[in-house]
PDB file of N, CA, C and O in Angstrom:
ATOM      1  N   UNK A   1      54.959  86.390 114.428  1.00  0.00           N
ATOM      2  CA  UNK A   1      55.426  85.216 115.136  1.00  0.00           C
ATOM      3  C   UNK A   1      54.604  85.052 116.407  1.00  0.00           C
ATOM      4  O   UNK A   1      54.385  86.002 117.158  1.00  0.00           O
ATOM      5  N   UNK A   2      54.199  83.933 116.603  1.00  0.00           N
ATOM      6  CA  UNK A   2      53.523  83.394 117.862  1.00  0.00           C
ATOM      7  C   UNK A   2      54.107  82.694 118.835  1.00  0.00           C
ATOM      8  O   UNK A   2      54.300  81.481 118.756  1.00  0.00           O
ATOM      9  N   UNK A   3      54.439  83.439 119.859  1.00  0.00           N
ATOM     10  CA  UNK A   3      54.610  83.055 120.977  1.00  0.00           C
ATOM     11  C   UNK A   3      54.184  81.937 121.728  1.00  0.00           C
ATOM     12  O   UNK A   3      53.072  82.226 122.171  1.00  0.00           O
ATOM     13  N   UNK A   4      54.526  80.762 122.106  1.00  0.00           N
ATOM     14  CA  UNK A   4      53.857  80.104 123.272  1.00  0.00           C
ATOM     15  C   UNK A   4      54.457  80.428 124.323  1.00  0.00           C
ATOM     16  O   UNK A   4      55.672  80.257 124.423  1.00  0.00           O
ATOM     17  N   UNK A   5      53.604  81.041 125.455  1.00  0.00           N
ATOM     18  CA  UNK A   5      54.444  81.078 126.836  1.00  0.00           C
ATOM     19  C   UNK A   5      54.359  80.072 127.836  1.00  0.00           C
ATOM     20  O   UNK A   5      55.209  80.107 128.726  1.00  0.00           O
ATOM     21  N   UNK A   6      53.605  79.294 127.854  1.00  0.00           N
ATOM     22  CA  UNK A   6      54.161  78.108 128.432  1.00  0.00           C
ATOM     23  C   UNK A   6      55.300  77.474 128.494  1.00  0.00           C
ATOM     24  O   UNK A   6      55.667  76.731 129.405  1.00  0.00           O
ATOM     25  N   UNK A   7      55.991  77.813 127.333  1.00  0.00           N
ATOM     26  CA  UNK A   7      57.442  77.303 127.356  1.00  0.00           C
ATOM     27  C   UNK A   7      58.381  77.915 128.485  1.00  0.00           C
ATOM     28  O   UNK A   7      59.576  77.698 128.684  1.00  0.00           O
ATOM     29  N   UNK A   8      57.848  78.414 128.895  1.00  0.00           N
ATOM     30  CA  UNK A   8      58.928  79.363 130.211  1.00  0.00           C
ATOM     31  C   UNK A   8      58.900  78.206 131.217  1.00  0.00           C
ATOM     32  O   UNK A   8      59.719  78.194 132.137  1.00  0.00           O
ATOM     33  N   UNK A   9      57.912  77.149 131.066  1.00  0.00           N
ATOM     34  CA  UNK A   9      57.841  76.353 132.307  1.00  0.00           C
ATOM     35  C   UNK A   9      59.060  75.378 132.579  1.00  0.00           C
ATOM     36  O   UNK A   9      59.779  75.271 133.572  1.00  0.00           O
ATOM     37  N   UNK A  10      59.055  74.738 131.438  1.00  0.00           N
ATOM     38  CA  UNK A  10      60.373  73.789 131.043  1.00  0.00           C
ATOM     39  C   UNK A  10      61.855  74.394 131.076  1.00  0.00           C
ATOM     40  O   UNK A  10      62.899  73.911 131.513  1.00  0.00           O
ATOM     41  N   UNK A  11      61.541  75.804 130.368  1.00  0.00           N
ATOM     42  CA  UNK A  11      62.785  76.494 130.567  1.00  0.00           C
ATOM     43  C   UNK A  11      63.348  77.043 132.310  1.00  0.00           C
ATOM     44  O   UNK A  11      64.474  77.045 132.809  1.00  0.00           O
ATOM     45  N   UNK A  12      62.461  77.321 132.678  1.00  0.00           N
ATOM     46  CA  UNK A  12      62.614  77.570 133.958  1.00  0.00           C
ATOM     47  C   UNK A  12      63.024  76.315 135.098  1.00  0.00           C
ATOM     48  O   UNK A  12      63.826  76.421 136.027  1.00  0.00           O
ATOM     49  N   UNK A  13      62.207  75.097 134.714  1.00  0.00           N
ATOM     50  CA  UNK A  13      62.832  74.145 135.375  1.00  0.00           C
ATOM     51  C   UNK A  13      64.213  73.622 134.767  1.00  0.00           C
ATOM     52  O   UNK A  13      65.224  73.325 135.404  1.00  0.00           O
ATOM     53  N   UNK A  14      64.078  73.593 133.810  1.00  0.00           N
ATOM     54  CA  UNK A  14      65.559  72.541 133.513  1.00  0.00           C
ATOM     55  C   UNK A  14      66.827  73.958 133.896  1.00  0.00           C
ATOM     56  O   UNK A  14      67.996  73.639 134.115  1.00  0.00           O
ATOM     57  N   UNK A  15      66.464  75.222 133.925  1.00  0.00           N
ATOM     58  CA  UNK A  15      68.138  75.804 134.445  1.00  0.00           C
ATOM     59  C   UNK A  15      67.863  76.106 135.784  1.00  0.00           C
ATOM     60  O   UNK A  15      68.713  76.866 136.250  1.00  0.00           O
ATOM     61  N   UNK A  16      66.701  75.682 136.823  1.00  0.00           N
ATOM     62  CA  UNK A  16      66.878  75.086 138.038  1.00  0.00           C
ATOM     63  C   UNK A  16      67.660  73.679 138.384  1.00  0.00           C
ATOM     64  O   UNK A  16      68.504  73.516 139.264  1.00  0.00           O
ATOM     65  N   UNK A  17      67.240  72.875 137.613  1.00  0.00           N
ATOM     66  CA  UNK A  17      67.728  71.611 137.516  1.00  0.00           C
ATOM     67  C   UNK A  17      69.319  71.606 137.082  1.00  0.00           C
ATOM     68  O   UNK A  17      70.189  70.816 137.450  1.00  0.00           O
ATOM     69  N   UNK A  18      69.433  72.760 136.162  1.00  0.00           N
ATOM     70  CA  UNK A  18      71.160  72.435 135.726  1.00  0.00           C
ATOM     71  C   UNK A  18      71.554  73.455 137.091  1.00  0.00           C
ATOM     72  O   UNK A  18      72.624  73.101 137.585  1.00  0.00           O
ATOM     73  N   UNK A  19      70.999  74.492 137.711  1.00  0.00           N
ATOM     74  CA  UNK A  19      71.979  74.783 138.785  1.00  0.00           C
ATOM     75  C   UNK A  19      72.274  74.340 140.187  1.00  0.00           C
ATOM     76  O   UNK A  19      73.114  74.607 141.046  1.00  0.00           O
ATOM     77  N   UNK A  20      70.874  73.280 140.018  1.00  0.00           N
ATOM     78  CA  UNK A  20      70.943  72.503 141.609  1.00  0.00           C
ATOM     79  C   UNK A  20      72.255  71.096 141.442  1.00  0.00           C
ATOM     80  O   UNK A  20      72.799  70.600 142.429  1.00  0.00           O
ATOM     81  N   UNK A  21      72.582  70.613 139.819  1.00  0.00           N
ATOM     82  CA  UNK A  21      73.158  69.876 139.552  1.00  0.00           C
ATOM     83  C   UNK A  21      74.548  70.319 139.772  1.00  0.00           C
ATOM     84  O   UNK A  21      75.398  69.446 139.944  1.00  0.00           O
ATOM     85  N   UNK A  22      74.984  71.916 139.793  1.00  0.00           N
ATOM     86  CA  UNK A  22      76.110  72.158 139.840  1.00  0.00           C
ATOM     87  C   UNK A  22      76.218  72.868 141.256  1.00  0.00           C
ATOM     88  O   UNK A  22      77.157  73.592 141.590  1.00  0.00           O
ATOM     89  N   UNK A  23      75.214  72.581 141.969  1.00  0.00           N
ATOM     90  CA  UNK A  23      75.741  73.441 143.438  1.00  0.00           C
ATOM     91  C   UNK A  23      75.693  74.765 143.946  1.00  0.00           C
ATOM     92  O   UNK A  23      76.075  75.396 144.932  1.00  0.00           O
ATOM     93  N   UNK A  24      74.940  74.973 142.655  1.00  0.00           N
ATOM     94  CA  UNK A  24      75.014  76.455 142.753  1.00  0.00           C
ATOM     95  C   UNK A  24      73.734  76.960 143.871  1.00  0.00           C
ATOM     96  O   UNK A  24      73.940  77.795 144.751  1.00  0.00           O
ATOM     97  N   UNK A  25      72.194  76.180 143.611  1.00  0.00           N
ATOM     98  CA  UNK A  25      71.540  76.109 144.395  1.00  0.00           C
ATOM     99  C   UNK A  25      70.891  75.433 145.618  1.00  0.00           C
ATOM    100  O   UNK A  25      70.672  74.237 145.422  1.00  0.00           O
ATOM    101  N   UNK A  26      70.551  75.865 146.756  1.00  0.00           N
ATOM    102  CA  UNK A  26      70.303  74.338 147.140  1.00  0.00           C
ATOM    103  C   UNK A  26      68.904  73.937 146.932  1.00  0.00           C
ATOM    104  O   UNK A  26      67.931  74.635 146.645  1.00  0.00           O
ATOM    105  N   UNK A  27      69.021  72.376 147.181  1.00  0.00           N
ATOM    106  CA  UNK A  27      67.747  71.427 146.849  1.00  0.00           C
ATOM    107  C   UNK A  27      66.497  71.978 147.873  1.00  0.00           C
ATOM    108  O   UNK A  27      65.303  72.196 147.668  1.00  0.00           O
ATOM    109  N   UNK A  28      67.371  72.092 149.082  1.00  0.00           N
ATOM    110  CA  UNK A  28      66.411  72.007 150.221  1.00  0.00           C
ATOM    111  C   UNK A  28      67.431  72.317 151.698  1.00  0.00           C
ATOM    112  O   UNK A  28      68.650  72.453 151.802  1.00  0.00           O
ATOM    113  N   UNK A  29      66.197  72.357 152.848  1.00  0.00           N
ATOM    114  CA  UNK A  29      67.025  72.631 154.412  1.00  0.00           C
ATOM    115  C   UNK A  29      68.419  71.495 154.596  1.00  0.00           C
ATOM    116  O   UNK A  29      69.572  71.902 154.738  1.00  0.00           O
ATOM    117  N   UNK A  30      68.088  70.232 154.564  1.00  0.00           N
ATOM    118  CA  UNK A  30      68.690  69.134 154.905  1.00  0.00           C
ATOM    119  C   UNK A  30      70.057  69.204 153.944  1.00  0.00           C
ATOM    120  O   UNK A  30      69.848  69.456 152.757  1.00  0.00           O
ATOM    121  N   UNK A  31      70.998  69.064 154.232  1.00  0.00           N
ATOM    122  CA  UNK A  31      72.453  69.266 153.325  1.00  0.00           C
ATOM    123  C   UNK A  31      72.867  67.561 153.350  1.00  0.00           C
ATOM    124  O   UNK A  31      73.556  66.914 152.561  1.00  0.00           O
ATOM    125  N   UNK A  32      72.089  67.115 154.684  1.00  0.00           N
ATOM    126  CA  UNK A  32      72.291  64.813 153.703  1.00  0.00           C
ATOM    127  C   UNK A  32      71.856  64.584 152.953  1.00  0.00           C
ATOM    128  O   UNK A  32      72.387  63.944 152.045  1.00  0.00           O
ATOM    129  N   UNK A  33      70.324  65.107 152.944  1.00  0.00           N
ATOM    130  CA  UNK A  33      69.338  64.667 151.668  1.00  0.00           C
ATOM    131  C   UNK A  33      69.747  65.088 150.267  1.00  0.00           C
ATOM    132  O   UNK A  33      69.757  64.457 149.210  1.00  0.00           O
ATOM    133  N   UNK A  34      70.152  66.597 150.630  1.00  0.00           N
ATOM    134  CA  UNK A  34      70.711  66.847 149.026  1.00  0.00           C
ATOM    135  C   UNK A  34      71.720  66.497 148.623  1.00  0.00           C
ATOM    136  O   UNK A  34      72.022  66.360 147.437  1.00  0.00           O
ATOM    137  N   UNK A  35      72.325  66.321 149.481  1.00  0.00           N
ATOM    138  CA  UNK A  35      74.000  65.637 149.009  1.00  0.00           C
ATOM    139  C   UNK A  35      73.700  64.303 148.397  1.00  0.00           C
ATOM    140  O   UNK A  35      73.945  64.203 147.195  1.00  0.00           O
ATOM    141  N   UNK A  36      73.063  62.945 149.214  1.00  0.00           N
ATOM    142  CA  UNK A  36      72.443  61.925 148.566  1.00  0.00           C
ATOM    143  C   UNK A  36      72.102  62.154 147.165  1.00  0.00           C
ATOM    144  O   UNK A  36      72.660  61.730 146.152  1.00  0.00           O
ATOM    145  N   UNK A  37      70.991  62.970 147.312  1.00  0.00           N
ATOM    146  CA  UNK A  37      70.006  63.310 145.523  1.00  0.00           C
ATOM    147  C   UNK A  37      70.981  63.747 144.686  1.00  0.00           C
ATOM    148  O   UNK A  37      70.632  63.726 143.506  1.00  0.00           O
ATOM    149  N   UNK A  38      72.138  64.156 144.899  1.00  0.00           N
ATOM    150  CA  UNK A  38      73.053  65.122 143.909  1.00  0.00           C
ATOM    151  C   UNK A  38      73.876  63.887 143.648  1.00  0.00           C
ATOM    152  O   UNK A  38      73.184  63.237 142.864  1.00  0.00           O
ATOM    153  N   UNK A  39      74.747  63.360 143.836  1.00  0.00           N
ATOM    154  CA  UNK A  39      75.283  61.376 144.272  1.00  0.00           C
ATOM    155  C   UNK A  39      74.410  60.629 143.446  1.00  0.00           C
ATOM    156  O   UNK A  39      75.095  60.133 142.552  1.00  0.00           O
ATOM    157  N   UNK A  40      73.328  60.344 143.336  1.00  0.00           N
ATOM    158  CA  UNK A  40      71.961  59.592 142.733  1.00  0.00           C
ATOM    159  C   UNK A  40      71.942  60.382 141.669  1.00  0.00           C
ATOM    160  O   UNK A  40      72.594  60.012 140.693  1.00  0.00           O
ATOM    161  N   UNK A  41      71.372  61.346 141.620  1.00  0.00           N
ATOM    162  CA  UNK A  41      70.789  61.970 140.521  1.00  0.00           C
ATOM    163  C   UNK A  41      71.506  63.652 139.585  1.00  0.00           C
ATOM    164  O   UNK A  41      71.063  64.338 138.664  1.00  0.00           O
ATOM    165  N   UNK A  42      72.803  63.725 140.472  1.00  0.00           N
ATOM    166  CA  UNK A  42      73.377  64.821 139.606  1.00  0.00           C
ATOM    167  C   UNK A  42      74.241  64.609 138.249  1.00  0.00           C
ATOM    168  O   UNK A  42      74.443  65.580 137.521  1.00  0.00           O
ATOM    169  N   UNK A  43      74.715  63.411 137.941  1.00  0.00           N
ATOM    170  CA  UNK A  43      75.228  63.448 136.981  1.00  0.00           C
ATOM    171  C   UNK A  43      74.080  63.415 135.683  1.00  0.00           C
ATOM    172  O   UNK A  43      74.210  64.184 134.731  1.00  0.00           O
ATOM    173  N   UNK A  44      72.847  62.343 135.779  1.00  0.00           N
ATOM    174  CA  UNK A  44      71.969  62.989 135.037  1.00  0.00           C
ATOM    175  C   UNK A  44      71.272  63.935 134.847  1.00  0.00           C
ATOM    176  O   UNK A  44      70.690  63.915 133.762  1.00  0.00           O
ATOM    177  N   UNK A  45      71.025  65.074 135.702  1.00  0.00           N
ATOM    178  CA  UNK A  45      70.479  66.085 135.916  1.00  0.00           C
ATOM    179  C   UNK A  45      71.327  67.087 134.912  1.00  0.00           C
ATOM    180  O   UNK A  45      70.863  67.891 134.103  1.00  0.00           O
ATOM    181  N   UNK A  46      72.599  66.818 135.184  1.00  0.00           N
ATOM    182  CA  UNK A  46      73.987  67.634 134.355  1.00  0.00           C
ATOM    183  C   UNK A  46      73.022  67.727 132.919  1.00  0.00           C
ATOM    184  O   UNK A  46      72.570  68.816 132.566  1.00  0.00           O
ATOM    185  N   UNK A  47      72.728  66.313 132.040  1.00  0.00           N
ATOM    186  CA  UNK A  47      72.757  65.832 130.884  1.00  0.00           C
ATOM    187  C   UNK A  47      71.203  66.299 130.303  1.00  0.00           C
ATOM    188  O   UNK A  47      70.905  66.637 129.158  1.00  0.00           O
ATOM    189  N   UNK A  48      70.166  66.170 131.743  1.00  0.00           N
ATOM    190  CA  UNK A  48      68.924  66.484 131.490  1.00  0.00           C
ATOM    191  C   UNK A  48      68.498  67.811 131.591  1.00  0.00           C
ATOM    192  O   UNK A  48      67.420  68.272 131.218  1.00  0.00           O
ATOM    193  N   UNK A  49      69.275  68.288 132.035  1.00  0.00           N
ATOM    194  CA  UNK A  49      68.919  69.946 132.594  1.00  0.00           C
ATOM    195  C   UNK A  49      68.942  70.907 131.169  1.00  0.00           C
ATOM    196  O   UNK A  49      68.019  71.715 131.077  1.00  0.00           O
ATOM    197  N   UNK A  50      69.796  70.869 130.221  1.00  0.00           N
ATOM    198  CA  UNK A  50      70.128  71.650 128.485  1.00  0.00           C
ATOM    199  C   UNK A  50      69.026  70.689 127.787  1.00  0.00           C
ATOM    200  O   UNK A  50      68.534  71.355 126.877  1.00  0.00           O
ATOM    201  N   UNK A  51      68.698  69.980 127.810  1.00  0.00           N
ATOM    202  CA  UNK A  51      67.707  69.230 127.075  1.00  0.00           C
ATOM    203  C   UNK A  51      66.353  69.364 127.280  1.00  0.00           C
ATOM    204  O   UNK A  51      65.492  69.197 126.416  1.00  0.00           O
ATOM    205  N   UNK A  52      66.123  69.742 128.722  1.00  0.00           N
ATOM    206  CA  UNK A  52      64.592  70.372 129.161  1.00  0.00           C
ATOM    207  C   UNK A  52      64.712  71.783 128.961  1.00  0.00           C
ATOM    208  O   UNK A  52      63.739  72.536 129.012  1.00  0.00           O
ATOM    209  N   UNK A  53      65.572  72.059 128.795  1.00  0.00           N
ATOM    210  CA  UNK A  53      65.949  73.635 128.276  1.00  0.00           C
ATOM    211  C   UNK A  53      65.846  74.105 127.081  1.00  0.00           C
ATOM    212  O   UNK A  53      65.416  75.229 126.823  1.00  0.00           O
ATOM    213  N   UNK A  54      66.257  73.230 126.214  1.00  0.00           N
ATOM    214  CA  UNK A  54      66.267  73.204 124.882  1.00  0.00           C
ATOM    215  C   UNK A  54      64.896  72.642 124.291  1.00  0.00           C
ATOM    216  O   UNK A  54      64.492  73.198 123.269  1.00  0.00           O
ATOM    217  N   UNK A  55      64.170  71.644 124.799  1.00  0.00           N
ATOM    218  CA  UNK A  55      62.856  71.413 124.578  1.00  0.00           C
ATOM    219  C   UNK A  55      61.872  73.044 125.064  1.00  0.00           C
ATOM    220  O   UNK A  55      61.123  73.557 124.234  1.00  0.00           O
ATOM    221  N   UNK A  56      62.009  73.504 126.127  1.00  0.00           N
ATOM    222  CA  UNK A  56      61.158  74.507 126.391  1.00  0.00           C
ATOM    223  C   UNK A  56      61.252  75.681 125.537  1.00  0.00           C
ATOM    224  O   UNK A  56      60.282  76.369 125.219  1.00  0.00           O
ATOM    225  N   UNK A  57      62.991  75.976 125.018  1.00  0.00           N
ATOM    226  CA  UNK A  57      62.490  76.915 124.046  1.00  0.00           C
ATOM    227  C   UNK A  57      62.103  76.621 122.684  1.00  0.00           C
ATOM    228  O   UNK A  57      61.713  77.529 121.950  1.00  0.00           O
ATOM    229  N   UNK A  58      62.178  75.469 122.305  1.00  0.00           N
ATOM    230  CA  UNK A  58      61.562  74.967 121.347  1.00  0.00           C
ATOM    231  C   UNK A  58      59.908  75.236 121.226  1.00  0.00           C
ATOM    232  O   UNK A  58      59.210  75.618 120.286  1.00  0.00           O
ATOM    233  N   UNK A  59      59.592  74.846 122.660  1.00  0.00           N
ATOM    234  CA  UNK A  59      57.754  74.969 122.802  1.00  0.00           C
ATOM    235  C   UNK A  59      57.484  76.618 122.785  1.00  0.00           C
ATOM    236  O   UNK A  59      56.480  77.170 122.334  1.00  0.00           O
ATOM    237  N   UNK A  60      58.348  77.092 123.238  1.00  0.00           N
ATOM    238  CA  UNK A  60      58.340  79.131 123.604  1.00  0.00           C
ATOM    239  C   UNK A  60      57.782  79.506 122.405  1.00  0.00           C
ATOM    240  O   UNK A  60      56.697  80.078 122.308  1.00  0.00           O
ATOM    241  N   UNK A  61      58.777  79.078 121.129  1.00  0.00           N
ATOM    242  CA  UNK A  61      59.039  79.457 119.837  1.00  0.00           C
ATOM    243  C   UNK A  61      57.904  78.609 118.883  1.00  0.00           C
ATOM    244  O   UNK A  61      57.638  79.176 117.822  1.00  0.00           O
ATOM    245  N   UNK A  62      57.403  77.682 119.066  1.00  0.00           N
ATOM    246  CA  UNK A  62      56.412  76.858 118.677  1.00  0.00           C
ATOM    247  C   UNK A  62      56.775  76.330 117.431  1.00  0.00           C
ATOM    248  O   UNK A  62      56.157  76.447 116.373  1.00  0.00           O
ATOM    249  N   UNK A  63      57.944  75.674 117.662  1.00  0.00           N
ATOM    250  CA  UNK A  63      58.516  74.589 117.258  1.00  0.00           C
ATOM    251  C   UNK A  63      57.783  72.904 117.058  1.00  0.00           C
ATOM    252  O   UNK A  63      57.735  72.060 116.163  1.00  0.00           O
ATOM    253  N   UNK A  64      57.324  73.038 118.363  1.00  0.00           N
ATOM    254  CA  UNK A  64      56.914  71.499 118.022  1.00  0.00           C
ATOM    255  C   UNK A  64      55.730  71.716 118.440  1.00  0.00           C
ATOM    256  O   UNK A  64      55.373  71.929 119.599  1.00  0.00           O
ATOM    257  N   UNK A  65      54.714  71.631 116.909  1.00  0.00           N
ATOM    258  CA  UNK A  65      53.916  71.974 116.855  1.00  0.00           C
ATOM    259  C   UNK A  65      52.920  70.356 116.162  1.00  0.00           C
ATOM    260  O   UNK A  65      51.710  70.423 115.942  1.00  0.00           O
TER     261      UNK A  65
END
């Protein structure tokens, strides 16, 4: 079986992305700015975050080939 490791990239961002969506991490210094971006952009982040996740281990595994 062949590995792609690039897929760690996608995987790595989207369960950044699903934990900045749940608060777990923060975005950044500023706690307005992220609060704003989380308001704007956390409910899709929720939806996009398992899906860039699920695409990356797809690419890991060389799936979509």
């Amino acid at each position: 079986m062949h590995l792609n490791w690039s897929g760690l990239i996608p995987i790595a961002g989207g369960i950044y992305l699903l934990l900045a969506s749940f608060r777990i991490v923060r975005l950044g210094k500023n706690p307005e700015a992220s609060e704003l971006w989380l308001r704007k952009f956390g409910p899709m982040s929720k939806i996009l975050g398992p899906i860039i996740i699920l695409s990356g281990v797809g690419q890991f595994f060389g799936l979509f080939r």
